[in-house]
Backbone as CSV, one residue per row, in Angstrom:
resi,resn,N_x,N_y,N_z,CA_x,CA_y,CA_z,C_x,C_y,C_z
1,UNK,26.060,21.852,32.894,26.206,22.296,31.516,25.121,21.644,30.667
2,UNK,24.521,22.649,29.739,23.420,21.853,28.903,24.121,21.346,27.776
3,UNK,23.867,20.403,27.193,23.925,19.547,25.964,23.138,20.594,24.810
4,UNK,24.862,20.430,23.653,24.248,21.663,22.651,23.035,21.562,21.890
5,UNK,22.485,20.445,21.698,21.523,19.575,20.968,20.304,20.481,21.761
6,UNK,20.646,20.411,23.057,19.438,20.792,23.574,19.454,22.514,23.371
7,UNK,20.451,23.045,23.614,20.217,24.666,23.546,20.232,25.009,22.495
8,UNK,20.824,23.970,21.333,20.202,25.005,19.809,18.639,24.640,19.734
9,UNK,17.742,24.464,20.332,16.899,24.104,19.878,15.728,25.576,21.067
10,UNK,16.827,26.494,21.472,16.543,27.659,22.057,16.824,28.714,21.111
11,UNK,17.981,28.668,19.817,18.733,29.647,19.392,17.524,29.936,18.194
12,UNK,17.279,30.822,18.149,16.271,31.904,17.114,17.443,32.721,16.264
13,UNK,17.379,32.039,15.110,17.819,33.106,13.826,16.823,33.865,13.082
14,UNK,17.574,35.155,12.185,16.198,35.435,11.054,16.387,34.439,10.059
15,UNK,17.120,33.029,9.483,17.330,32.290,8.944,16.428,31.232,8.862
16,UNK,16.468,30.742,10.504,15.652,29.659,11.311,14.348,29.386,11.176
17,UNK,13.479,30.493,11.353,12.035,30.438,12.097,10.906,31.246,11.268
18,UNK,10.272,30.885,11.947,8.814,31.016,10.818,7.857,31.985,11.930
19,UNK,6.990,32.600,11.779,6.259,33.272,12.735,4.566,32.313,12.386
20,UNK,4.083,31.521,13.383,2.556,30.985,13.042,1.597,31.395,13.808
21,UNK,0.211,32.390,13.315,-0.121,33.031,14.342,-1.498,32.256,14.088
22,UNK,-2.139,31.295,15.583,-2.931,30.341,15.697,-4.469,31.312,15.598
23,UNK,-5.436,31.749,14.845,-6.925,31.793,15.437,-6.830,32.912,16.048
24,UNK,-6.356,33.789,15.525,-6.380,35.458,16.228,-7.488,36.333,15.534
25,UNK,-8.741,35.531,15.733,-10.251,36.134,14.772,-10.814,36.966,15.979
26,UNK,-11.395,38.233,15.609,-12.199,38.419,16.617,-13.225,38.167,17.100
27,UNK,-14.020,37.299,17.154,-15.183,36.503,17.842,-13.902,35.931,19.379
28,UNK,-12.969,35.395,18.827,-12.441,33.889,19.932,-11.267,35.199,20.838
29,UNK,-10.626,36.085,20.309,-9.963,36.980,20.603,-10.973,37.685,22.099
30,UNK,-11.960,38.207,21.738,-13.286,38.671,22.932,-13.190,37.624,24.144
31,UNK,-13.151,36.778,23.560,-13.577,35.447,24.739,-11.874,35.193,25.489
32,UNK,-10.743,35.930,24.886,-10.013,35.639,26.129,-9.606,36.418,27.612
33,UNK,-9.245,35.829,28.858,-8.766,36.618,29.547,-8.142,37.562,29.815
34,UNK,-6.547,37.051,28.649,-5.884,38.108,27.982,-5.862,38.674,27.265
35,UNK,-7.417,39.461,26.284,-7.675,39.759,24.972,-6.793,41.118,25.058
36,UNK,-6.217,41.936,25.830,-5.136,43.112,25.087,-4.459,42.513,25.263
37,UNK,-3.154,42.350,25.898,-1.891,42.160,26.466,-1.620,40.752,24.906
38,UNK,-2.355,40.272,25.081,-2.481,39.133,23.589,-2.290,39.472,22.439
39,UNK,-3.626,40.856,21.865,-3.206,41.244,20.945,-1.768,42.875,20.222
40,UNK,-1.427,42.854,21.751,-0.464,44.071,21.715,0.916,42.938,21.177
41,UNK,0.975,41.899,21.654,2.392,41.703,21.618,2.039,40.781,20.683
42,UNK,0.915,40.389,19.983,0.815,39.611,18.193,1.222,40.411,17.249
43,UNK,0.641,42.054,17.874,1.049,42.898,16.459,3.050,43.485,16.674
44,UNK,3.514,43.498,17.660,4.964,43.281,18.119,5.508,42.445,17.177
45,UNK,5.007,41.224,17.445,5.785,40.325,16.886,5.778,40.178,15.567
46,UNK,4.616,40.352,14.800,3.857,40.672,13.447,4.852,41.556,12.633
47,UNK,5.368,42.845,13.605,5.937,43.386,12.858,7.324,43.633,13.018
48,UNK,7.711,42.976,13.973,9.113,42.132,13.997,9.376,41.750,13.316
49,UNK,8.577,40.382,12.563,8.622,39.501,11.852,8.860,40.476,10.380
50,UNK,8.281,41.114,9.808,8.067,42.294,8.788,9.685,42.808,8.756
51,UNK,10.289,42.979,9.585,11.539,44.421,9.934,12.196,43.036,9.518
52,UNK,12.703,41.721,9.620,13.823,40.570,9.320,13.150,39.858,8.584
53,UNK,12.054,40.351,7.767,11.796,39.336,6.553,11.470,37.827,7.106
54,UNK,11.012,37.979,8.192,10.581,36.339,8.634,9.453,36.283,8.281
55,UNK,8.947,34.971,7.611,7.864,34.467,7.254,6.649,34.398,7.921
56,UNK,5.283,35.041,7.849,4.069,35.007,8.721,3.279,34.268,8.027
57,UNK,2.823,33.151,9.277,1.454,32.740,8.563,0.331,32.645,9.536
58,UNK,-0.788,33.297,8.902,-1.971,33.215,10.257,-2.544,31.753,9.488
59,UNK,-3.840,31.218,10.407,-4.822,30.593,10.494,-5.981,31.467,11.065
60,UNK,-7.047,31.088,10.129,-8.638,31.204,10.758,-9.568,30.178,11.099
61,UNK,-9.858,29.788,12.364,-10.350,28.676,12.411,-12.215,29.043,12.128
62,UNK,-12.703,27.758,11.441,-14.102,28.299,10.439,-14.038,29.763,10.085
63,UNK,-13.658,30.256,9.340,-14.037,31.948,9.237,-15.136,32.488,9.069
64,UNK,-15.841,31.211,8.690,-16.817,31.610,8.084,-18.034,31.990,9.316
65,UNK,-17.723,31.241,10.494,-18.699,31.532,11.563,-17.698,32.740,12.676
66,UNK,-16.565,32.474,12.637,-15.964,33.407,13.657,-15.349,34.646,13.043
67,UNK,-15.413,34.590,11.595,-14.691,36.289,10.906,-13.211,35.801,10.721
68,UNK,-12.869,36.592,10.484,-11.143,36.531,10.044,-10.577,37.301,11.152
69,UNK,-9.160,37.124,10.908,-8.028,37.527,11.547,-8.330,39.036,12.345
70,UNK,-7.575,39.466,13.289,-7.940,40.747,14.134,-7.508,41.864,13.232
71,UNK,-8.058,42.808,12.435,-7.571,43.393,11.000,-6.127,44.300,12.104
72,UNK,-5.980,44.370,13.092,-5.050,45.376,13.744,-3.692,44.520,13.448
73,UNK,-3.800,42.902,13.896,-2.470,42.354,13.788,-2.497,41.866,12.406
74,UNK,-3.172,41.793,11.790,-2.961,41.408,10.385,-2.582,42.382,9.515
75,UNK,-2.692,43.985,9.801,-2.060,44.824,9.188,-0.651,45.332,9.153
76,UNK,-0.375,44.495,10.807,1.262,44.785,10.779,1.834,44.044,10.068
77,UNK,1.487,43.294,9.310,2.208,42.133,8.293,2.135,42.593,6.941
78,UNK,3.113,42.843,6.031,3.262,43.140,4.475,3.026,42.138,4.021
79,UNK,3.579,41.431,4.456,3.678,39.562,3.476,3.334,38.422,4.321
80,UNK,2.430,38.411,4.495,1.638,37.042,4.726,1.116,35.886,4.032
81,UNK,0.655,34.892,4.733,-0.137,34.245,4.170,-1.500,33.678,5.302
82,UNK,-2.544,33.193,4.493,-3.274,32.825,5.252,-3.950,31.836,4.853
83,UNK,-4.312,30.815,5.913,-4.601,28.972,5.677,-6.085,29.192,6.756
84,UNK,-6.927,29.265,6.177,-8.439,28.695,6.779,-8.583,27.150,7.153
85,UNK,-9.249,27.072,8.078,-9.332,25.446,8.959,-10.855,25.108,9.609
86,UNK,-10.783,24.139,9.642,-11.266,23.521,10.392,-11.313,22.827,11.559
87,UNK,-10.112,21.871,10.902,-9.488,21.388,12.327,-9.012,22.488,13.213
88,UNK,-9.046,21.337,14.566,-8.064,22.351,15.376,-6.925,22.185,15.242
89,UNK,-6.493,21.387,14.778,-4.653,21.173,14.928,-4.821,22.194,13.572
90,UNK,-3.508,23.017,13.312,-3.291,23.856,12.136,-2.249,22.933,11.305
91,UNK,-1.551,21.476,11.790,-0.812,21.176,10.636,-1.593,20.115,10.296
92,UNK,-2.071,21.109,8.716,-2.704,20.476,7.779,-1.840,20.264,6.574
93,UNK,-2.298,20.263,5.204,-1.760,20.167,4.146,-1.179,21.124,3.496
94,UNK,-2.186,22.500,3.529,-1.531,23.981,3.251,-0.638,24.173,4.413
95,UNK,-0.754,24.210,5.383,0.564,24.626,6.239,2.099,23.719,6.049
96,UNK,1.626,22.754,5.610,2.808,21.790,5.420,3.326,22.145,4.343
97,UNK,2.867,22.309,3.202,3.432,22.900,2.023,4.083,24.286,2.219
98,UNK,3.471,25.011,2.772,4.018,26.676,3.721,5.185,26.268,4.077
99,UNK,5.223,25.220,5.213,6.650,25.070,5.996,7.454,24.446,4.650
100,UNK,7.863,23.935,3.815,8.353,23.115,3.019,8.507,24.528,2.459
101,UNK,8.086,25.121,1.508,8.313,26.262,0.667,9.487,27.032,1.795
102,UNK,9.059,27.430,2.689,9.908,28.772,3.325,11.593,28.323,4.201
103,UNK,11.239,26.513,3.993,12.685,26.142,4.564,13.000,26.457,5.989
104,UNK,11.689,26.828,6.632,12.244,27.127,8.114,11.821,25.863,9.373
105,UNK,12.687,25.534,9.946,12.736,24.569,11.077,12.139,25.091,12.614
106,UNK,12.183,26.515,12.669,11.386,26.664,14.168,10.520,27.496,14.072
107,UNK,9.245,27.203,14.635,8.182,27.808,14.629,8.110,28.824,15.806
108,UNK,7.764,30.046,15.639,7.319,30.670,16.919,5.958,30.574,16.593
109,UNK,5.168,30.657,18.036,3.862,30.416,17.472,3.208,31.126,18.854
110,UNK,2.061,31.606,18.557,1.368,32.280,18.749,-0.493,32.293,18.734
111,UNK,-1.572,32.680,19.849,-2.659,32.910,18.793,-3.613,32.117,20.283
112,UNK,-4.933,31.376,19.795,-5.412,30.787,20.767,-6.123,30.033,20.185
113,UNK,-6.784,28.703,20.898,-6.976,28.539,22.410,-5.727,27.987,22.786
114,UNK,-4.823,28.573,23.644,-3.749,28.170,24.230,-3.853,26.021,24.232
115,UNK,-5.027,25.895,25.253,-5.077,24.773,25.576,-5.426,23.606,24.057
116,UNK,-5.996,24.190,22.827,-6.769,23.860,21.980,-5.709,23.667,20.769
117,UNK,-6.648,24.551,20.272,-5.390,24.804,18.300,-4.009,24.831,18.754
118,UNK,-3.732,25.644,19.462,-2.206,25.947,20.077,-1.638,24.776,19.880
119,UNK,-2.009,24.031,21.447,-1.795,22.501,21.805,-1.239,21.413,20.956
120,UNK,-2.401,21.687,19.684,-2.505,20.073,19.076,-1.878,20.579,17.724
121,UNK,-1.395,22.185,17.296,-0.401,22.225,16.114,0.688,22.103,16.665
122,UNK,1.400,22.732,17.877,2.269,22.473,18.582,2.551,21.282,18.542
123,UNK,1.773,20.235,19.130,2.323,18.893,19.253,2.713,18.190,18.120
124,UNK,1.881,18.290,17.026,2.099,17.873,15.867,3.398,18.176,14.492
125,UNK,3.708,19.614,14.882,4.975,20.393,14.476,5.990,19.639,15.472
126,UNK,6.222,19.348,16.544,6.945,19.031,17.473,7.284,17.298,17.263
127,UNK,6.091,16.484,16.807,5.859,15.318,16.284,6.539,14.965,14.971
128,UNK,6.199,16.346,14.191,7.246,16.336,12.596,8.739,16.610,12.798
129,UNK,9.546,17.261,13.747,10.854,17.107,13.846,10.752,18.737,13.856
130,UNK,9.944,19.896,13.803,10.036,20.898,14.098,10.554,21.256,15.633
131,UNK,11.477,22.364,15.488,11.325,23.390,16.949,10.519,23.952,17.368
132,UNK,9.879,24.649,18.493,8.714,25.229,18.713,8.729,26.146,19.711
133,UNK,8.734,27.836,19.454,9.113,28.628,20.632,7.389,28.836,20.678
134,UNK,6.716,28.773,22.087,5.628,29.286,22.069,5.907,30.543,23.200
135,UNK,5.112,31.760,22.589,5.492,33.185,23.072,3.747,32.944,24.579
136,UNK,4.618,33.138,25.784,3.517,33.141,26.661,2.606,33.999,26.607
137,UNK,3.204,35.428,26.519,2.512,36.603,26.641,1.843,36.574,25.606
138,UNK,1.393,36.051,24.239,0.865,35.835,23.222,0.212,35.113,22.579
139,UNK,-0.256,34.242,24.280,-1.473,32.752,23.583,-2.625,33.237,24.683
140,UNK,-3.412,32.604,24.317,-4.403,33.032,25.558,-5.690,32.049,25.446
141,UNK,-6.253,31.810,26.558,-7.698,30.741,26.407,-8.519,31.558,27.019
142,UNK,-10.252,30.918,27.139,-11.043,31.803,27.998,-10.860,31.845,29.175
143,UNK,-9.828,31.016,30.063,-9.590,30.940,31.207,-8.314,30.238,31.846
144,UNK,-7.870,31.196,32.892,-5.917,31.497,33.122,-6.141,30.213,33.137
145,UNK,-6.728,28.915,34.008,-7.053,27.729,34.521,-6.130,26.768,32.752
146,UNK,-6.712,27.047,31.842,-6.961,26.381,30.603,-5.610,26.614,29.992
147,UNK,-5.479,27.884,29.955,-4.129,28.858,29.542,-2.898,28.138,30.008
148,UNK,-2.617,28.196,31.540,-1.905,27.598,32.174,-1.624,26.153,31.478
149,UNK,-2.690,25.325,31.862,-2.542,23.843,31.510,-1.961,23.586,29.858
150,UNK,-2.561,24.429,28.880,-2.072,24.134,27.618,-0.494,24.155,27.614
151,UNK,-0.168,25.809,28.199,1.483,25.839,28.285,2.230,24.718,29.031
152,UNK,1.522,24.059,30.145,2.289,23.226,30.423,2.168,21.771,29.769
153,UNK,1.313,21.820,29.215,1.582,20.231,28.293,2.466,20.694,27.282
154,UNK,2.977,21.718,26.231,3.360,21.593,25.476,5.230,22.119,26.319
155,UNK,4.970,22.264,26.830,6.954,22.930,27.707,6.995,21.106,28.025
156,UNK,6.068,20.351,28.164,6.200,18.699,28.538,6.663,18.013,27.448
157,UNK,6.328,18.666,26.314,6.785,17.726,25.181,7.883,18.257,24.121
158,UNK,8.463,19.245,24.565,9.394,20.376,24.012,9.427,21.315,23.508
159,UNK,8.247,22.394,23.571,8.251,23.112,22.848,8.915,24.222,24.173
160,UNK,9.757,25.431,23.654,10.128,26.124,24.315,9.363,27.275,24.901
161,UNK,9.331,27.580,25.727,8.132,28.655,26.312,9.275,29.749,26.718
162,UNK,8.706,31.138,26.180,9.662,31.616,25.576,8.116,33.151,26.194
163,UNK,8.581,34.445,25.812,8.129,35.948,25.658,8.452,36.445,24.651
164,UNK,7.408,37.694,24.098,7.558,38.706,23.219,9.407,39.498,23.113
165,UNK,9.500,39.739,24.374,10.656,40.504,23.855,12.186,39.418,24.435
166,UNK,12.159,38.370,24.851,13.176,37.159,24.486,13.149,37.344,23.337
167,UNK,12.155,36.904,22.752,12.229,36.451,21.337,12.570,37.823,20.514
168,UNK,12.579,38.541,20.354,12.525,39.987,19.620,14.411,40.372,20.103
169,UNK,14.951,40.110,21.061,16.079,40.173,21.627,16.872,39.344,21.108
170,UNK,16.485,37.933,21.246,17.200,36.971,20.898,17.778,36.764,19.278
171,UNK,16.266,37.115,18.774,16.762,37.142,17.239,17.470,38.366,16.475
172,UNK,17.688,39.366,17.133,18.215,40.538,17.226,19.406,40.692,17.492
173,UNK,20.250,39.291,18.563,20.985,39.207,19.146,22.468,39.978,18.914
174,UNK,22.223,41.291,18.665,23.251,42.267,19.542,22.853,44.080,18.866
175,UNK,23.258,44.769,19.615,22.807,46.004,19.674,23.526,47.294,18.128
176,UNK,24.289,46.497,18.149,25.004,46.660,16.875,24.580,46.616,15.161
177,UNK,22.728,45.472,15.768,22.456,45.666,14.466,21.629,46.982,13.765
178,UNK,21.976,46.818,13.058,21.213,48.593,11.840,19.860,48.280,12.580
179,UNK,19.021,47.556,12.274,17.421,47.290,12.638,16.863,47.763,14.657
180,UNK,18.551,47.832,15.226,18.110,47.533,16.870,17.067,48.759,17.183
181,UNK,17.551,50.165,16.833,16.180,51.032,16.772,15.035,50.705,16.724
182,UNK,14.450,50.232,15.405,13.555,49.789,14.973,12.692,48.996,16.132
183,UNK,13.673,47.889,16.519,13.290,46.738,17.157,12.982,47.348,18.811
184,UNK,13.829,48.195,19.128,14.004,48.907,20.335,12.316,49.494,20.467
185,UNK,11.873,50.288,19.258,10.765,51.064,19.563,9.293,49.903,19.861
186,UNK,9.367,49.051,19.623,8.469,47.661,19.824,7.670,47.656,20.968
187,UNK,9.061,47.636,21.735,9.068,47.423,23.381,8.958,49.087,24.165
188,UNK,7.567,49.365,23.933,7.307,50.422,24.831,6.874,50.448,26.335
């Protein structure tokens, strides 16, 4: 039997969670292994997030040399926000104020370099007392080698490693709701 401490820290509400989508520019997007399958299930979740009013926030890491956000998954979002960086870790000062404003405790997160930005906001959200679902099918590095290793340092330090449609299911959790259509057509 698991300890509840430990399985609420699996349970996804539309209450709960925040959607953070890491460096989904197209310059770094090209350079991954998984550049569709990556950006099919960012704009999924993008507009998941949209249908339960969950909070989106991208990052652009330098924009100024790599461009902005992939305009495909950034259009599935009505209400966003967006925090430009430098660093690689994304919890900075604007994101911290983001999380503080929107009151949400678990991050799903998303975006790339799996092994990189991912990694070191992950750890650092995870470091602040945050939850952390990271969506597999939805991070990606230039190489499975890199990809791999990031997911497994951060499933090492708790963040939950988790899929597009777990997560889309889970927070959905039963068929009964008005939205399940909606949510149903996602998953083609």
């Amino acid at each position: 039997m698991y300890d509840k401490d430990i399985t609420e820290n699996y349970r996804l509400t539309r209450d709960n969670c925040l959607v953070l989508v890491i460096d989904l520019q197209g310059k770094l997007l090209k350079a991954m292994f998984n550049e569709e399958d990556l950006k099919l299930n960012a704009k999924r979740l993008v507009e998941f997030a949209d249908i339960f009013s969950i909070p989106v926030i991208f990052t652009e890491q330098n924009p100024k040399a790599l461009g902005p956000t992939n305009e495909d998954v950034l259009a599935a979002s009505k209400n966003h926000d967006i925090i430009p960086k430098v660093q690689f870790s994304a919890f900075i000062p604007e994101l911290k104020e983001l999380l503080k404003k929107h009151k949400r405790t678990h991050i799903i997160m998303l975006g790339v370099e799996t092994h990189v930005c991912v990694y070191q906001t992950a750890r650092d959200l995870i470091s602040n007392g945050y939850e952390v679902t990271l969506i597999s099918d939805c991070v990606g590095s230039r190489t499975e080698k890199n990809y791999l290793n990031g997911i497994d340092m951060m499933q090492k330090m708790g963040a939950v490693i988790s899929n597009t449609e777990t997560v889309l299911f889970d927070v959905l959790h039963t068929s009964a709701d008005p939205d399940f259509k909606k949510v149903q057509a996602l998953i083609k």
